[in-house]
C-alpha positions, 0 to 999 in steps of 0.5 A, a space after each residue: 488488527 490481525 495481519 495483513 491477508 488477502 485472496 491472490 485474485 485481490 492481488 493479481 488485482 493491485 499488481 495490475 493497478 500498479 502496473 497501469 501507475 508505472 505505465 504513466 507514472 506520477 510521482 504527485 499521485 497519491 493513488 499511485 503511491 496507495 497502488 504501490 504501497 498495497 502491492 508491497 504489502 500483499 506481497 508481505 513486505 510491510 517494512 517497505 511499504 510504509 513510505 508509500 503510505 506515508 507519501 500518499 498521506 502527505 499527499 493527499 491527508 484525507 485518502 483514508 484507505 491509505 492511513 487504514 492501510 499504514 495501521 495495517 502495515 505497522 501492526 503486521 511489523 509489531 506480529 513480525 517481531 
């Protein structure tokens, strides 16, 4: 699995998504955690967007989007090194 990359109109997208999850936040919401975790790492910041994968996963276990995303984000880390 290559690195993570991704058109900035995809981008401009989960900013505004996470925004809207930021405008009514939800700390229960693992949307709101695959939201963020996406923006963190389109933005190229896979370290600290694990956490967030990891509490969507916690959260609701089957979100499959966000353990696909979680490979993504450790694969991008092992590239780093």
């Amino acid at each position: 699995m290559g690195p993570f990359r991704c058109p900035r109109n995809i981008i401009r997208s989960w900013l505004r998504a996470l925004a809207a999850t930021l405008s009514n936040p939800n700390p229960d919401s693992a949307e709101a955690h695959n939201n963020l975790e996406l923006a963190l790492l389109a933005s190229g910041k896979a370290w600290e967007s694990i956490p967030e994968f990891e509490a969507a996963l916690r959260l609701k276990p089957v979100l499959q989007v966000a353990s696909e995303n979680l490979r993504r984000a450790q694969a991008q880390l092992s590239l780093d090194r």
